[in-house]
C-alpha positions, 0 to 999 in steps of 0.5 A: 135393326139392333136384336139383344145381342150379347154384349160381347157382340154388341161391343164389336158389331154395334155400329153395323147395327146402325148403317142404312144397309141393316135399316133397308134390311129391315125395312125389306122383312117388314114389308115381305111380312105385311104382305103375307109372305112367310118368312124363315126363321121365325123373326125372333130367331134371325140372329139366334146363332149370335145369342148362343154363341157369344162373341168371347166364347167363339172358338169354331165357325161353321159357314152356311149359305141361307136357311132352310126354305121348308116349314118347322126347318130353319131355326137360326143356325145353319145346317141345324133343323128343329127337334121334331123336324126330318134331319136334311140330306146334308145333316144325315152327311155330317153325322156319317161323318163323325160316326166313321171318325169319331164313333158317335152315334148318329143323332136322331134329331137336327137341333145342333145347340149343343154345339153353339153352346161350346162355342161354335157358332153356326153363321149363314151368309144370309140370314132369312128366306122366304118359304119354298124360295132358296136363296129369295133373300141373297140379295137384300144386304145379309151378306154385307153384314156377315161378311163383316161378321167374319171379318171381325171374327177374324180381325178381334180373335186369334186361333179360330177353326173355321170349316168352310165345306164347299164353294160358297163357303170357301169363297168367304175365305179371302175375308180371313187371316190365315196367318192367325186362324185356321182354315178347314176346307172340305166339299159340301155334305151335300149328297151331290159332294159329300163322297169328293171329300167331305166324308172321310175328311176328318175336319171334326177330328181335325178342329178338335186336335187343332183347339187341343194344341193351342189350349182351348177344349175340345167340341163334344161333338155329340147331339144327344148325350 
C-alpha cells in the first residue's frame, strides 16, 4: 500500500509503506469491499490529508479519531464534511468557535481544504470506517501508522502547533516532543464537551500568535472567502 504521496511524505514515511502491517492493512480493505461492505472515505481519499498537506509545508496538526460513518461525509480530513453535505455538531462548534474569537462568519459548508492548503494538516488516528460503524476499523493497524506519522512530524519538524481537543487526541500527546512543538489542548467540540473548555479556548488565536512569534504566516482560518 504506497498512495502517490508528496515526495516530501515519501521521503520520510516510505519505508512504512512497506511493513507487513500497512499490507495487512490493505489486504483487510480490499476484503471488506469485495464482500460489498461500503467503506469510508472513498479509497482514492484515504491519504488525502497527506496529498494537500505535504510534509514540508506542515505547520498545524489537527488530530481526529476515525471518519465520519455517515454517507457523502468523510472525505479524507478529520472534522471536514463534503460541500453538499449537513455540517456535524462538532464542526458547528468549531465555527462558533473562531466566530467569538475571530469574527469569522460561521461557514455554511464543511469542506475544510482550505486550511490543508496553509499547511495544516488534517490527521485521523484511523484512517477508513465502515458505514454506520464507528470506530469498525480501530483495530486493523491505521493507528500503528499515524502514530508513526506524528512521531516523524515531531521527529523531522521543529515549532509545529498540534490542537489535541479531548481525550483521545491528547492521548497521542506522549508520541510529541514538547520541548520543540507546541502543545494545544483543549476538550472536544463535541456538543457533550465543547461548553468545559473548547469553546472560549481560544486555541485558533492561540496557533496563529504562536506561528507569528517563530516567523511562519499565520492560518486564515476562514472557509469561505
Amino acid at each position: 500500500m504506497q498512495p502517490k504521496l508528496p515526495h516530501s511524505w515519501l521521503a520520510v514515511l516510505k519505508d512504512e509503506f512497506e511493513k507487513d502491517y500497512m499490507k495487512e492493512i490493505k489486504k483487510f480493505l480490499v476484503q471488506e469491499i469485495e464482500s460489498g461492505k461500503t467503506i469510508y472515505p472513498n479509497p482514492k481519499n484515504i491519504f488525502k490529508a497527506f496529498e494537500k498537506t505535504p510534509f514540508d509545508d506542515l505547520k498545524v496538526v489537527i488530530l481526529g479519531q476515525d471518519p465520519y460513518h455517515g454517507p457523502g461525509q468523510a472525505q479524507g480530513f478529520c472534522f471536514s464534511v463534503s460541500e453538499d453535505v449537513k455540517l456535524p455538531p462538532s464542526l458547528q462548534n468549531i465555527y462558533k468557535e473562531l466566530h467569538n474569537s475571530l469574527g469569522i462568519s460561521p461557514a455554511k459548508i464543511g469542506d475544510l481544504t482550505p486550511w490543508t492548503e496553509q499547511g495544516v494538516f488534517l490527521l485521523n488516528a484511523i484512517l477508513t470506517v465502515e458505514k454506520s460503524k464507528p470506530a469498525s476499523h480501530s483495530k486493523i493497524g491505521w493507528e500503528t501508522f499515524t502514530d508513526k506519522v506524528i512521531e516523524t512530524i515531531s521527529k523531522e519538524k521543529e515549532g509545529v502547533v498540534f490542537l489535541l481537543w479531548g481525550a483521545f487526541a491528547q492521548s497521542k500527546e506522549k508520541l510529541i516532543d514538547t520541548s520543540k512543538h507546541f502543545v494545544l489542548k483543549t476538550t472536544h467540540p463535541s456538543p457533550f464537551s465543547a461548553y468545559r473548555g473548547f469553546l472560549g479556548s481560544n486555541c485558533f488565536v492561540e496557533a496563529n500568535r504562536i506561528l507569528k512569534e517563530n516567523g511562519k504566516s499565520e492560518i486564515d482560518w476562514r472557509v469561505e472567502r
